[in-house]
KOLLUMFI-829779 format. One record per residue (C-alpha): residue in three letters; residue number from 1; x, y, z; chain. Coordinates in steps of 0.25 Angstrom, whole numbers. Example, Ala and Ser with C-alpha at 12.3 -4.5 7.8 and 13.67 -1.06 7.14 Angstrom:
BEGIN
@resn = ALA; resi = 1; c1 = 49; c2 = -18; c3 = 31; chain = A $
@resn = SER; resi = 2; c1 = 55; c2 = -4; c3 = 29; chain = A $
//
This chain:
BEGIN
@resn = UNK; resi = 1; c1 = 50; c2 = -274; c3 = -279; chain = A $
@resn = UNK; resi = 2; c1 = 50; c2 = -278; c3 = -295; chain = A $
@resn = UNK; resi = 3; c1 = 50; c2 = -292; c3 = -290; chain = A $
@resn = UNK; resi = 4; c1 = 36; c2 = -287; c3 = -284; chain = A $
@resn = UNK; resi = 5; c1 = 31; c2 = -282; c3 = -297; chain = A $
@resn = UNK; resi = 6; c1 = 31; c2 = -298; c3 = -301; chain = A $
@resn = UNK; resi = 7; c1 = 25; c2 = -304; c3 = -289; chain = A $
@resn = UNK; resi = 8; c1 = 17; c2 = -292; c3 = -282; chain = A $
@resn = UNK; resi = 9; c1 = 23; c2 = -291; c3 = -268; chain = A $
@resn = UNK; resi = 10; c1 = 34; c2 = -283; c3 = -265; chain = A $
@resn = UNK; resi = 11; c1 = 44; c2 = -291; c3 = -256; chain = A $
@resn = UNK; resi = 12; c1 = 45; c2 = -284; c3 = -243; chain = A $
@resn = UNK; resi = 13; c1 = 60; c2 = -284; c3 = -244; chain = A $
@resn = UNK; resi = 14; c1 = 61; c2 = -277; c3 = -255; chain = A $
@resn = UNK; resi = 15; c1 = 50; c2 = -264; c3 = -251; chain = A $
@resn = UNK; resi = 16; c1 = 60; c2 = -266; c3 = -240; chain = A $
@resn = UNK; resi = 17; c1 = 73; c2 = -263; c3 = -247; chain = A $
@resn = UNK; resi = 18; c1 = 66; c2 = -253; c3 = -257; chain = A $
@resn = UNK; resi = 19; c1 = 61; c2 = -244; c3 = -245; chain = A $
@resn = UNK; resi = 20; c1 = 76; c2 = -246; c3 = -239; chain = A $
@resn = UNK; resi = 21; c1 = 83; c2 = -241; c3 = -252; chain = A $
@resn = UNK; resi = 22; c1 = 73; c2 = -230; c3 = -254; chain = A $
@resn = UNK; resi = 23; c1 = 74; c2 = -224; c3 = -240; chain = A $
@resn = UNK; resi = 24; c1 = 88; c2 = -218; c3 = -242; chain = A $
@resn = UNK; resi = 25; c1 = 84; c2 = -216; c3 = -258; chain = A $
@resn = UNK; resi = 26; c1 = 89; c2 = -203; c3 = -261; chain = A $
@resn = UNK; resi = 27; c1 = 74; c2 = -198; c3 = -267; chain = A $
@resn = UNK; resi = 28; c1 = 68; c2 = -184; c3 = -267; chain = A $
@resn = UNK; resi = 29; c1 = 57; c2 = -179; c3 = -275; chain = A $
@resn = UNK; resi = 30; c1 = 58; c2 = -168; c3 = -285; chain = A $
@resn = UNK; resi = 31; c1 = 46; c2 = -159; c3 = -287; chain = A $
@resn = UNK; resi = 32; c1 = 43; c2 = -151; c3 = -299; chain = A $
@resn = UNK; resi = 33; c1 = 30; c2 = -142; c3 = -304; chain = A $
@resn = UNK; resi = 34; c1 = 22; c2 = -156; c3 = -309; chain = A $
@resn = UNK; resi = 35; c1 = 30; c2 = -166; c3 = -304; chain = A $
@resn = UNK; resi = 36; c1 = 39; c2 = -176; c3 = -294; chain = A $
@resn = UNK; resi = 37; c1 = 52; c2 = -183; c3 = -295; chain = A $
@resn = UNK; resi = 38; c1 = 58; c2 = -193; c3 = -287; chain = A $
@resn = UNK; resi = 39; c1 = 73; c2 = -187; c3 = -287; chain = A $
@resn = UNK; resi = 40; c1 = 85; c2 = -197; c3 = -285; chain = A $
@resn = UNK; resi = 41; c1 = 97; c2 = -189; c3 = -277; chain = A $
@resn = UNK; resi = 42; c1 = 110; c2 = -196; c3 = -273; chain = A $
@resn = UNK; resi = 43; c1 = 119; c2 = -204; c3 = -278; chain = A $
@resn = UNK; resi = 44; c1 = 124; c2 = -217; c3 = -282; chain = A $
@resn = UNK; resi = 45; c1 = 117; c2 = -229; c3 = -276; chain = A $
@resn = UNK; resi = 46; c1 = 109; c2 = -221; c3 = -269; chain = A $
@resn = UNK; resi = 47; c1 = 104; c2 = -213; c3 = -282; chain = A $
@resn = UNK; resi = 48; c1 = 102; c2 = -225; c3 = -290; chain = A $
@resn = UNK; resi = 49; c1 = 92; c2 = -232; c3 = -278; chain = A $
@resn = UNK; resi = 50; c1 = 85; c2 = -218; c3 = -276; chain = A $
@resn = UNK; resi = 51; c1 = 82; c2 = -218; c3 = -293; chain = A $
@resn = UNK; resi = 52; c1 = 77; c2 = -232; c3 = -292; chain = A $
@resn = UNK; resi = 53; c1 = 67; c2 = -230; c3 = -281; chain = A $
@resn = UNK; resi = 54; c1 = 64; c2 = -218; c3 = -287; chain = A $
@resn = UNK; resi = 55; c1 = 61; c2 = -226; c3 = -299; chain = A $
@resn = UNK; resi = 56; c1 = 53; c2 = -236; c3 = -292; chain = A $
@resn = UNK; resi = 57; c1 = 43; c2 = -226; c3 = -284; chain = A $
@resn = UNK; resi = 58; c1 = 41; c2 = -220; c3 = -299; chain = A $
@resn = UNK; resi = 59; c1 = 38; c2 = -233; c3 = -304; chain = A $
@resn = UNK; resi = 60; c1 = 28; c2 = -236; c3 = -295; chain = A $
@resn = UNK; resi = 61; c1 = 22; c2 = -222; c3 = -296; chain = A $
@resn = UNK; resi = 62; c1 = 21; c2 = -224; c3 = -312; chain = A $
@resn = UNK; resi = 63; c1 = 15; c2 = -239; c3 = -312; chain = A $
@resn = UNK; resi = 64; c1 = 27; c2 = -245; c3 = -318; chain = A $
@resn = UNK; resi = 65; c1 = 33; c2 = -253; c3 = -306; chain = A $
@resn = UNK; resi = 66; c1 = 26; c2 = -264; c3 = -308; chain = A $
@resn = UNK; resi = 67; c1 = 31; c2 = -265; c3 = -321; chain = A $
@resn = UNK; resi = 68; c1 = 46; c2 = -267; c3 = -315; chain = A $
@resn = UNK; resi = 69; c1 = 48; c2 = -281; c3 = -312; chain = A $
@resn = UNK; resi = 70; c1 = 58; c2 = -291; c3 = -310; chain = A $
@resn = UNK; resi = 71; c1 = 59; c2 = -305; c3 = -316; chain = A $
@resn = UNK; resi = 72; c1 = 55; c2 = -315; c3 = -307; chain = A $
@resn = UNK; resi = 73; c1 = 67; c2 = -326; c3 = -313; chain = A $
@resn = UNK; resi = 74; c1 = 76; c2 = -329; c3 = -302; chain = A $
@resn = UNK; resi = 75; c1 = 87; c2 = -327; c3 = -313; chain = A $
@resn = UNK; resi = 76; c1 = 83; c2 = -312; c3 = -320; chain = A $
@resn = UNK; resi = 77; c1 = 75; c2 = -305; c3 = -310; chain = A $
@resn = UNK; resi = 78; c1 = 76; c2 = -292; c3 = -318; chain = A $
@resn = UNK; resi = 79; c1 = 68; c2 = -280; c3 = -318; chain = A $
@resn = UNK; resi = 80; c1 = 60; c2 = -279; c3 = -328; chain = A $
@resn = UNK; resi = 81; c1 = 47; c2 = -270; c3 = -333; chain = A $
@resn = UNK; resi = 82; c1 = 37; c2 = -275; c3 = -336; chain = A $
@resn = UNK; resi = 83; c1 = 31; c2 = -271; c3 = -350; chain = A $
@resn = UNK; resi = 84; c1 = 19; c2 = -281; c3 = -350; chain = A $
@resn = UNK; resi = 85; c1 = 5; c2 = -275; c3 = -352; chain = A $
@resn = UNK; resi = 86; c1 = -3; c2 = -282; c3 = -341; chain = A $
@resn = UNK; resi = 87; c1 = 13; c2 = -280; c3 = -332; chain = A $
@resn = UNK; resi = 88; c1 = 12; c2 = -294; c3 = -329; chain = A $
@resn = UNK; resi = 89; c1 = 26; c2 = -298; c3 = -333; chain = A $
@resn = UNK; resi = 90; c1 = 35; c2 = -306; c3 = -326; chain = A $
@resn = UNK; resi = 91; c1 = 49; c2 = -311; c3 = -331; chain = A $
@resn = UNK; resi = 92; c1 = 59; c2 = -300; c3 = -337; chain = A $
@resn = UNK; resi = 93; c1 = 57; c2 = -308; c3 = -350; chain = A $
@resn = UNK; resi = 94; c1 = 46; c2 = -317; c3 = -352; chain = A $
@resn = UNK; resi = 95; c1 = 54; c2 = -326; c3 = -364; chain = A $
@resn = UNK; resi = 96; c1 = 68; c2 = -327; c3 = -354; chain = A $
@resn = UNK; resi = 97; c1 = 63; c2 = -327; c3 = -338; chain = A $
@resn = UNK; resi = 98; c1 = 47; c2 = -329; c3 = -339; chain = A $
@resn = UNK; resi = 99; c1 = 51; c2 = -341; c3 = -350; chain = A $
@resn = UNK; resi = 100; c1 = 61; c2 = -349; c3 = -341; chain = A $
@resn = UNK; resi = 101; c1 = 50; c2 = -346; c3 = -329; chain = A $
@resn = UNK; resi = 102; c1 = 40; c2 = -352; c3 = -336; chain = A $
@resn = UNK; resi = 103; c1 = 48; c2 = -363; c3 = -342; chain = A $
@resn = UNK; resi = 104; c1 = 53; c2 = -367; c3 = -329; chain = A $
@resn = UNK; resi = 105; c1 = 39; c2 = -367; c3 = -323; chain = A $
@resn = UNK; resi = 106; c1 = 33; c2 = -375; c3 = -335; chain = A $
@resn = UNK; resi = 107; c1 = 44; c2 = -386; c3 = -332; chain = A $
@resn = UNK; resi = 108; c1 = 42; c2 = -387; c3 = -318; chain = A $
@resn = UNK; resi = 109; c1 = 26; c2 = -387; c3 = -319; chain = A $
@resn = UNK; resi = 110; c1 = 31; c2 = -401; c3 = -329; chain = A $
@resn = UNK; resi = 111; c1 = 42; c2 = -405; c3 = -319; chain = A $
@resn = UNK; resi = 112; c1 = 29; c2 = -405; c3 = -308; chain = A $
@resn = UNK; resi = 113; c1 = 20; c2 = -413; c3 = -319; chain = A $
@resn = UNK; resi = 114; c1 = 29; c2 = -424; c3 = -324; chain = A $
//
């Protein structure tokens, strides 16, 4: 799903497994005079997936889920947020991932000249 918030389309396979995980995601709500809370209940594994769904669906209530990405290098792929103004970033680190990217991109558009 961060993978998602690179390239625009969610891979079906992974609404797959997110809606698989969160069907037996022990979640409840909590209501209080001027509010609602996701409540995780539980334990173990089970507690630790419910917490990240949990934090998921609040991240896509709040605007910030399209912040979380993951570096698209075949070697990294971490998560990331995204901090940039216009949320248009793409590599966990533009001077590490993003350079060799480039760099490698520039030597093949070379190769294909000479």
């Amino acid at each position: 799903m961060l993978i998602a918030n690179n390239t625009g389309v969610p891979a079906p396979e992974a609404l797959a497994a997110i809606n698989r995980e969160g069907r037996d995601a022990p979640l409840g709500l909590r209501f209080e005079a001027d509010q609602a809370e996701l409540v995780c209940a539980g334990a173990g594994v089970d507690r630790a997936i419910a917490q990240l769904l949990a934090l998921v669906y609040e991240a896509r209530c709040d605007g910030t889920w399209s912040r979380l990405k993951v570096c698209p290098a075949e070697n990294c792929r971490w998560a990331f947020y995204d901090r940039s103004r216009n949320r248009a970033a793409t590599w966990c680190q533009m001077g590490e991932c993003g350079n060799r990217s480039k760099a490698r991109a520039y030597r093949a558009r070379h190769r294909d000249d000479a």
